[in-house]
N, C-alpha and C positions, 0 to 999 in steps of 0.2 A: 710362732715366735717363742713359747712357752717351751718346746720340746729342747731346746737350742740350749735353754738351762736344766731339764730337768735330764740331758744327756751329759753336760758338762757338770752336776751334781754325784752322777754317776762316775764317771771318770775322775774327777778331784777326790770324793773321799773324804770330805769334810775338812777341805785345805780350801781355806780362802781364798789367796792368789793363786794356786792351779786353776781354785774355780771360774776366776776372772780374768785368768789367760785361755781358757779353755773356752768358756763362750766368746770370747775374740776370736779364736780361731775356728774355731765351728761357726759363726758367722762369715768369719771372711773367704772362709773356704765354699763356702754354701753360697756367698755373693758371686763368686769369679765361678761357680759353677752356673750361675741363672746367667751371667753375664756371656758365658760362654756360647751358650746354648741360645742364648738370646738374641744373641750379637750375629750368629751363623746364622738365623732363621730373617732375621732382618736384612743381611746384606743379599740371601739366596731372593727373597721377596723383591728389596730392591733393583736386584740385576734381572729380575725377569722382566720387571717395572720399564726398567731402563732398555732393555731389548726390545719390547715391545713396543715401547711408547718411542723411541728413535726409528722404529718402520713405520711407525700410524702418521707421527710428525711430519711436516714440510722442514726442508734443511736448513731455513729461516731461522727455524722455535727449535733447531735442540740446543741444548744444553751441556755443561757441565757437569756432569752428576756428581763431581768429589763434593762439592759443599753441600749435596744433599747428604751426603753419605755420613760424613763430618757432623751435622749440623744430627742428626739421627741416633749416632752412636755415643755423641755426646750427651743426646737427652737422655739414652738406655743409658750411660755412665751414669748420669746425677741421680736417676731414679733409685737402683742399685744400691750408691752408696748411701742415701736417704734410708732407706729398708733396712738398710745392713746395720746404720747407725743407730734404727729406732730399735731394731733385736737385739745390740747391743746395751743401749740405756735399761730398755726393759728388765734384762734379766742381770745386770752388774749388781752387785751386794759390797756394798760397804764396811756392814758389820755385819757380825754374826747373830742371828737373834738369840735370844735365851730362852731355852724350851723348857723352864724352872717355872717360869713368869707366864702361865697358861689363863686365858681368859676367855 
C-alpha cells in the first residue's frame, strides 16, 4: 500500500493534487487489475465446479449456477473496492508537511 504513494510521489513532483490524483489512479488501476485477474480465475474454478458437480449430481439437485456466479463476483467486487479505498485513505495528503519544523 506504501509503494502506491511512494510512486505517485515520484510522478507528481511535489504537486499536491497530481499527488492525489495519481494515487487514485494507481489504485484504481491496480484494483480493476486484481479484479480482473481475479474475477477470470474465480469464474475458470467456478465452471469446472459447475461441470463437474452437474455429472456427480442427480438431475433433481442441479442448479442454477448464475446466482452463484452473481453472488461470488459480487463478494470479489466489495472486497476489491474495500482494498482500493483503504490504499487510497492510507496514502491521500492533505497538506503538505513543512520539512523546516524537523523534530
Amino acid at each position: 500500500m506504501r509503494r502506491i504513494g511512494v510512486a505517485a510521489s515520484r510522478i507528481a513532483k511535489d504537486n499536491l493534487v497530481l499527488y492525489n490524483f495519481y494515487v487514485i489512479l494507481i489504485s484504481f488501476l491496480f484494483s480493476l487489475f486484481v479484479f480482473v485477474i481475479a474475477g477470470a480465475m474465480l469464474i475458470f474454478a467456478l465452471t469446472i465446479i459447475m461441470y463437474f458437480g452437474n455429472e456427480v449430481m442427480p438431475s433433481d439437485f442441479q442448479k442454477d449456477w448464475s446466482a452463484i456466479f452473481t453472488i461470488c463476483m459480487t463478494a470479489l467486487a466489495i472486497i476489491v473496492v474495500m482494498f482500493n479505498l483503504f490504499g487510497i485513505f492510507l496514502n491521500l495528503k492533505l497538506q503538505k508537511r513543512d520539512k523546516t519544523n524537523v523534530d
